[in-house]
N, C-alpha and C positions, 0 to 999 in steps of 0.2 A: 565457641563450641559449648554443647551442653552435654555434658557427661549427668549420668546419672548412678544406676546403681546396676549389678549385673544381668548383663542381657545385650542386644545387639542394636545396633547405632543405623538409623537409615538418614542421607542425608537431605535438608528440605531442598527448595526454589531457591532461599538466603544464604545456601550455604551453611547453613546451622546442622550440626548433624543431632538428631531425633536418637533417643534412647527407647528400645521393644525389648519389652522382656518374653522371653522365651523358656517355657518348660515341657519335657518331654509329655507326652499324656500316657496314664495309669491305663486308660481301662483299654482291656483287649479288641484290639480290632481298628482303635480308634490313629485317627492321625490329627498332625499339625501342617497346617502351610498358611505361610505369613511373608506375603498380606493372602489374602482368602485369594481362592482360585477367579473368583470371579473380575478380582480388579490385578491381577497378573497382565492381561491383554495392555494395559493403561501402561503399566508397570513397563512393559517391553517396548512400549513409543516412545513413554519417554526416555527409556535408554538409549532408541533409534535416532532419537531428533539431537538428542544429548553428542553423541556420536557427529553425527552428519554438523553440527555445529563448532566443534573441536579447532581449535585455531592454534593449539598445542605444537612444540617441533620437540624432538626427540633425537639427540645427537645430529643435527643438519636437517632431518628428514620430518614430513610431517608428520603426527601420529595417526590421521586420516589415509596415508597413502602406504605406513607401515601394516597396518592395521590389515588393509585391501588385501594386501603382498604376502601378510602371516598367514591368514585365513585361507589363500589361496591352496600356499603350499603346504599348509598341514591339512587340510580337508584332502587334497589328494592326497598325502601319506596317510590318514586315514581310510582310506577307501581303498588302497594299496592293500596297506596292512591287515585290515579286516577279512580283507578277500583270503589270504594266505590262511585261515583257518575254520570261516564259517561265507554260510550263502545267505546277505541279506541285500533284499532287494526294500532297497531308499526312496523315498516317493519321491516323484519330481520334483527339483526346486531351481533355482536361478541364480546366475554371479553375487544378486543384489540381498538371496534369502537369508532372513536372519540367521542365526546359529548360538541353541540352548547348550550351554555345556553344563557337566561337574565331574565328580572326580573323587576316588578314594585308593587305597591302597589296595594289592591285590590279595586279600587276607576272605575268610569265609566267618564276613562279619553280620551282625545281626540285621533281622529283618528293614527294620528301618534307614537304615542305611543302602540297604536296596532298597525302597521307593524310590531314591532319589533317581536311578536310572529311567524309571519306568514313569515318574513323571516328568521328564523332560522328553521320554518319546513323545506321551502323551499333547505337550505342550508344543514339537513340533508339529504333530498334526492338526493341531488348532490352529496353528497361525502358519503353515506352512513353512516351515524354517529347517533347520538341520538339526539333529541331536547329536550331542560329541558326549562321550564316556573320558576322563583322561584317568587312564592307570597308574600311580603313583609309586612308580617301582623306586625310588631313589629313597624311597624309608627302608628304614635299618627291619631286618625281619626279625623277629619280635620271639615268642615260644611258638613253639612245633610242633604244637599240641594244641587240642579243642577240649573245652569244658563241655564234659556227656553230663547229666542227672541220672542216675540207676538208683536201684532199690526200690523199698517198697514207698506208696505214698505218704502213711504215717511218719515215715522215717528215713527220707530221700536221703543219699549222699552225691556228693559231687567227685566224678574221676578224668582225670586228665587221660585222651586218647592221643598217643602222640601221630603226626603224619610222615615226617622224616627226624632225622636225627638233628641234636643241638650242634652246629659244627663251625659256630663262631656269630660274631653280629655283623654281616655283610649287607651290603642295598639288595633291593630286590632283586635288581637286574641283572647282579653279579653270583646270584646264589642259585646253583643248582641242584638238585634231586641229589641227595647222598646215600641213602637208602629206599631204593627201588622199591624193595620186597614191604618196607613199611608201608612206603607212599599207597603203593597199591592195595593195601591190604585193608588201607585206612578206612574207606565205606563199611565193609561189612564189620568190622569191630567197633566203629561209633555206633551202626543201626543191633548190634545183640548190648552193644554196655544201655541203649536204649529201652530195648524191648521191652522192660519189666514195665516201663511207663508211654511208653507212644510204640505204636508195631509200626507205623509205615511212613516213616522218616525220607524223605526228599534224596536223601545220600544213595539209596540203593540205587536208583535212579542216576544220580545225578555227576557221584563219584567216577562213573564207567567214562563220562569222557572228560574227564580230569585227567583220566589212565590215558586214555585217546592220543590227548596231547601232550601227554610226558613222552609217549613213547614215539610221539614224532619229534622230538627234539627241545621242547619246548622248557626253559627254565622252570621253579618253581612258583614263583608268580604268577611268569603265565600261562602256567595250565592251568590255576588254576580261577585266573580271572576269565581266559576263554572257553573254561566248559563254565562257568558263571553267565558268559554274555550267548553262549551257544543256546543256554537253556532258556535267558531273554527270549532270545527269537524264536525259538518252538512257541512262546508262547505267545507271540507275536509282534517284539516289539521290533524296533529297527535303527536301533542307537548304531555312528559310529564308536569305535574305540581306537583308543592311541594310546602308547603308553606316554610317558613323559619323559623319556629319555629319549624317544625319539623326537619328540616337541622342544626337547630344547636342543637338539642339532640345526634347526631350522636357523636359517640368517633374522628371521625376525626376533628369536629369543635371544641371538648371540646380539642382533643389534641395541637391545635393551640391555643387557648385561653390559654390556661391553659402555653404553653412558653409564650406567648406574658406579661401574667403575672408576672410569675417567673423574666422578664427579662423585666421590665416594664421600671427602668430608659434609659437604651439604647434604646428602642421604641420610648419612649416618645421624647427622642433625635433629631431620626429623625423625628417623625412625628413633630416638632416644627418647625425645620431647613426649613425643606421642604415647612412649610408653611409659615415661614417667608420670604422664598426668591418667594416664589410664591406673596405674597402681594405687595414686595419692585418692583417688574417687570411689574406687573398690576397696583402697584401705587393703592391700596387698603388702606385704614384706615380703615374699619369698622371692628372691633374686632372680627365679626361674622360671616364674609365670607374670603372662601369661608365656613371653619367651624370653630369654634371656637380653641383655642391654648387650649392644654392638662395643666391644673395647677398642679403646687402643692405647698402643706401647711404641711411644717415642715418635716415630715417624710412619712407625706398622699399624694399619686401620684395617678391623674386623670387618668384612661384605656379609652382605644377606645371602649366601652362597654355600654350597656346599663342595669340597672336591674330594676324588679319589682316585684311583689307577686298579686298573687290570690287575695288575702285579701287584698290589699293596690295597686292597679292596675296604680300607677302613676309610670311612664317613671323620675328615675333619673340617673344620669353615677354614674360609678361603679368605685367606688376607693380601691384602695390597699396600705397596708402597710407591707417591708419585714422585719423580723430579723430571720437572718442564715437560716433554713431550714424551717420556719416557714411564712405562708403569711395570714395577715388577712385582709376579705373586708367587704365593709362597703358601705350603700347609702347615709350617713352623712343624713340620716332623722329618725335612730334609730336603723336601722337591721344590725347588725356585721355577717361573721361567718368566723371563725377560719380553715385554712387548711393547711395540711403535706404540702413543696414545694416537699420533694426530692432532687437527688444529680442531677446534669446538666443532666446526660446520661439518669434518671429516671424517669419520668412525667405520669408514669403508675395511682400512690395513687393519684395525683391530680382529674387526670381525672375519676378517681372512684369519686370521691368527688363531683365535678363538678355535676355528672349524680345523685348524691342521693338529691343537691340542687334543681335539677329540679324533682325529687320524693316528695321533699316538698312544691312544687309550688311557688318555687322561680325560676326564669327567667334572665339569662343571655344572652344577644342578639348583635349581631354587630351592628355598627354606621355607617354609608355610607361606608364611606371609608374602614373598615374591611369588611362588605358584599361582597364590588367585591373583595375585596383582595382573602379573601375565596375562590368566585365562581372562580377566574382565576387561583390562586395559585393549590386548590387539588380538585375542582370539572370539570373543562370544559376545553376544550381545545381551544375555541373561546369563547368568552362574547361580548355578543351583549352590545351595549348603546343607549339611546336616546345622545340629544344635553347636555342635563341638566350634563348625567351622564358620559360623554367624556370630559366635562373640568373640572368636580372635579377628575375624576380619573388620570388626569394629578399628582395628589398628591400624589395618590396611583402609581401612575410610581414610581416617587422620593423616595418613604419610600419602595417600595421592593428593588430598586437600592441598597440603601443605608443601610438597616436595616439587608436585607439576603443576600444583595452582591450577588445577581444575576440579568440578565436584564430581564425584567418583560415579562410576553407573550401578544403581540399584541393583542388589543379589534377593534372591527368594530362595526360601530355608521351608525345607519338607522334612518329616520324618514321622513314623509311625510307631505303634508298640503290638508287639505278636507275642502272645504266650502261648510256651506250649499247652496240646489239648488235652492236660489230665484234671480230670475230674477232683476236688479238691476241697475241704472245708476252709475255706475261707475267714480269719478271725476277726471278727466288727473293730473295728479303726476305733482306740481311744478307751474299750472295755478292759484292756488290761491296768490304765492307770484307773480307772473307776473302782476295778476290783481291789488294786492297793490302799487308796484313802479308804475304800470302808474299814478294810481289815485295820488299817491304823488307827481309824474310831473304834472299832471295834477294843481295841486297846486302851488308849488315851480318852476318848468322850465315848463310850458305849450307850449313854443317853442321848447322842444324835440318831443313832442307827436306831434306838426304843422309841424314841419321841417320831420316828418316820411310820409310823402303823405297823411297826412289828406287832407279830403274833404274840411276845413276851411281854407287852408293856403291863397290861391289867399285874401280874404277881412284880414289876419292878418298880409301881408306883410309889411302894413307902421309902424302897433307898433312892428313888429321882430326888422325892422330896428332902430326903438327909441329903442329901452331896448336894442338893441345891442350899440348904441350910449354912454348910457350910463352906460353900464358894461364896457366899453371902458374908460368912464373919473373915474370908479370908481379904475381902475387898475392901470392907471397915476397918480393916490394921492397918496399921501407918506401911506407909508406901514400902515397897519392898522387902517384908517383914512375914515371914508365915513359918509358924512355930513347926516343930517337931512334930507335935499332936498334932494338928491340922493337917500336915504332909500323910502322917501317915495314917489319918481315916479317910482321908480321900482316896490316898492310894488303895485302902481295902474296900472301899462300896465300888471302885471303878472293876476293881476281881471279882465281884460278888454279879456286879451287872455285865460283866465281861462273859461270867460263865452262863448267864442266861442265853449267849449268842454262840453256844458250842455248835450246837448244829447248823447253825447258817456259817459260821465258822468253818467247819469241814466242807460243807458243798461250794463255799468260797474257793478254799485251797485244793479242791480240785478242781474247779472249775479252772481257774489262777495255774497249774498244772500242764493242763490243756491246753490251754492258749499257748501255752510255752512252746508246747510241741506243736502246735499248727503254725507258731509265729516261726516255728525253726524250717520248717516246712515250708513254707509261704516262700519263706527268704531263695531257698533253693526252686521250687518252682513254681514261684511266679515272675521271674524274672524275664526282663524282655531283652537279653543279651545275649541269648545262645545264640549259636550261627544255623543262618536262615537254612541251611541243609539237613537240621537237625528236628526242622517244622513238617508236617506232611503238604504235602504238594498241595491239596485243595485247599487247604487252611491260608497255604503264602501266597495262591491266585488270586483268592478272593479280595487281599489287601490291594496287591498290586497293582489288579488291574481294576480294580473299584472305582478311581481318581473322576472327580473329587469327592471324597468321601465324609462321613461326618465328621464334625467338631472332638477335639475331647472336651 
């Protein structure tokens, strides 16, 4: 394998996996997609033929016939589910059509991160295929609050609007609406903390059917992923959506857990290796990134897994312990349960098992890295990524390589950058450190700044020539030797030519001033992290539905 330096890893024809470095783009308006949109079509055959030639088995079963079986049954809970809250009408496709997925969490995240939706509709209608959204509700919900910009533009500040109350760190899908009166109130207090700087923010719009589906029953997530996907379709696209917790109730997802388990030391294996050599090559120490190393303790081996319960909604990893035919798990904070493994070719009784866990409202969930495993292994036959999710899945290259000894299927990574539209002095990239060296000549060699066609030079010609004088006797003294007198007549002609630059001096340090406060400004609003409800509507269409759009 070829590791290189950070960025994301495609793998060749040899099995070698390819290192792309990946950076977000600066300029407003601009996106990424890698590889170019135009060689995507190539990209999705060979993922097809890759697929279609898979000789792979997966607990007994092939992963050719699992794959059929997933796809099956989450494209109809798909289409179930979507139905229960919006009207989108799917363009014809066929048992055999491909299917674009990707996927984020249901949070009111910045622009670029929705492109990813709206180019995978895009992409189905090009090659005729399916578009799948997966909602990521099994992440811990995060603050409760959005970053507004107010004030004025010389001197923007940043304020937290919150949407409901902080009332613990539960999954998405367990966390419901605890303050009503905020949730709902939440539009119009982001679009007045706005005003001063954008009047006609997406939110006033967009907020109303987030309320929609709070007050048809709908968790926090998903209201407000489905007034997110509702406002997709107004504007035409036609993704399905799923969350992921209903993706992994499916027998295809319990049937891969449920090997992954059985056969957890050799996972655990690679998933270790892979991230050891991934740290040793990025020159990585922190234990944490890019995710933490799978442990184990005695006979108790750490899964790629998450669990929780109804009743006890806290997110711990899911550990296993095997003897013979027998696997018991545990969230080491109290809950065990006991289950059949079966013989290698048999993974049927597990996965019965698996599904009566989640009848008891226990919760089994993927961890990053098993999520797109998943979505690329037996749901999609393309996985979109943002930046984030293209160089951890470099990991997820390595542990299919190596785990299922096959080369993994090609993902395509989109993302864009929107800044809000206020008008703004913008400060030239590199003039502030320009402005410091001079002023430090202006100190130390104020005969660099004179000798450059200053207006001062003609009255600082006789002390250039004394200090040139006497850098001249300071260089004929033995090495490292420069008297008292010589120190300090230098030191006073460099005062004397210093103050011939008082007034380039002043308009420096105002100038130097300025920049400060544009740089402080900049920082606040030019960023492309606000959440997309905070952009106005014509600004976010234009990105959206642009595809393929320019280069940054």
């Amino acid at each position: 394998m070829c590791f290189l330096c950070a960025g994301c890893f495609h793998v060749l024809d040899d099995g070698v996996i390819e290192y792309r470095r990946l950076r977000a783009p600066r300029e407003d308006g601009a996106t990424l997609i890698d590889p170019p949109w135009k060689a995507i079509g190539r990209l999705l055959a060979d993922n097809l033929r890759l697929q279609s030639e898979c000789d792979r088995v997966v607990g007994g079963r092939s992963l050719r016939d699992l794959q059929s079986d997933t796809r099956s049954e989450l494209i109809d809970a798909a289409r179930q589910y979507t139905t229960t809250y919006a009207n989108v009408s799917v363009p014809p496709t066929t048992g055999e059509s491909p299917i674009v997925c990707t996927g984020h969490q249901p949070e009111l995240f910045h622009p670029g991160v929705w492109l990813k939706d709206f180019a995978a509709d895009r992409l189905a209608r090009e090659h005729r295929a399916l578009s799948l959204n997966l909602v990521i509700d099994s992440d811990m919900v995060g603050k409760m609050s959005v970053r507004v910009p107010t004030g004025a533009v010389a001197d923007p500040v940043l304020e937290s609007v919150p949407f409901d109350l902080n009332t613990g760190n539960a999954p998405f899908e367990l966390t419901r609406i605890a303050d009503h009166d905020c949730f709902e109130s939440f539009g119009e207090r982001a679009a007045e903390t706005l005003a001063p700087l954008v009047a006609d923010p997406l939110v006033r719009s967009f907020w109303p059917l987030a309320i929609e589906r709070s007050r048809a029953g709908a968790r926090l997530g998903e209201a407000i992923a489905q007034a997110r996907h509702r406002q997709e379709i107004d504007w035409g696209a036609t993704n399905l959506e799923l969350p992921q917790s209903r993706a992994c109730q499916s027998r295809g997802y319990r049937w891969l857990i449920s090997h992954i388990l059985a056969d957890l030391a050799r996972f655990r294996e690679s998933h270790n290796c892979a991230l050891r050599e991934y740290r040793r090559v990025h020159r990585i120490r922190n234990a944490a990134q890019p995710v933490p190393e799978l442990h184990g303790d005695e006979d108790w081996l750490e899964s790629p897994f998450w669990v929780y319960r109804n009743d006890m909604p806290v997110r711990r990893a899911l550990w296993a312990r095997r003897s013979g035919k027998t696997l018991m798990l545990a969230d080491r904070a109290g809950w065990q349960y006991e289950c059949a493994v079966g013989g290698d070719g048999d993974r049927d009784s597990m996965v019965e098992q698996l599904g009566e866990l989640t009848r008891q409202g226990v919760h089994i969930r993927t961890r990053a890295l098993t999520t797109t495993m998943f979505a690329r292994l037996l749901l999609s036959d393309l996985f979109i990524h943002g930046i984030g999710g293209a160089k951890y899945d470099q990991l997820t290259d390595a542990i299919i390589l190596d785990y299922f000894g096959m080369r993994p299927p090609a993902f395509l990574t989109v993302t864009g950058t929107l800044k809000l539209p206020i008008p703004r002095s913008v400060p030239r990239q590199g003039r502030e450190r320009e402005i410091a060296g001079v002023l430090r000549n202006m100190r130390f060699h104020p005969e660099r700044v004179l000798l450059n066609g200053h207006a001062a030079l003609p009255q600082a010609q006789a002390w250039l020539v004394r200090k040139d004088a006497w850098i001249q006797s300071v260089q004929s003294a033995p090495a490292g030797h420069v008297s008292a007198a010589q120190h300090e007549e230098i030191s006073q002609i460099n005062q004397r030519l210093s103050a011939m630059l008082d007034d380039e001096r002043e308009r420096l340090l105002v100038e130097q001033q300025e920049l400060s406060r544009q740089m402080r400004s900049e920082a606040v609003l030019g960023s492309r992290e606000y959440a997309f409800c905070l952009h106005p509507e014509a600004k976010l269409r234009s990105l959206m539905l642009a595809l393929p759009a320019k280069k940054a």
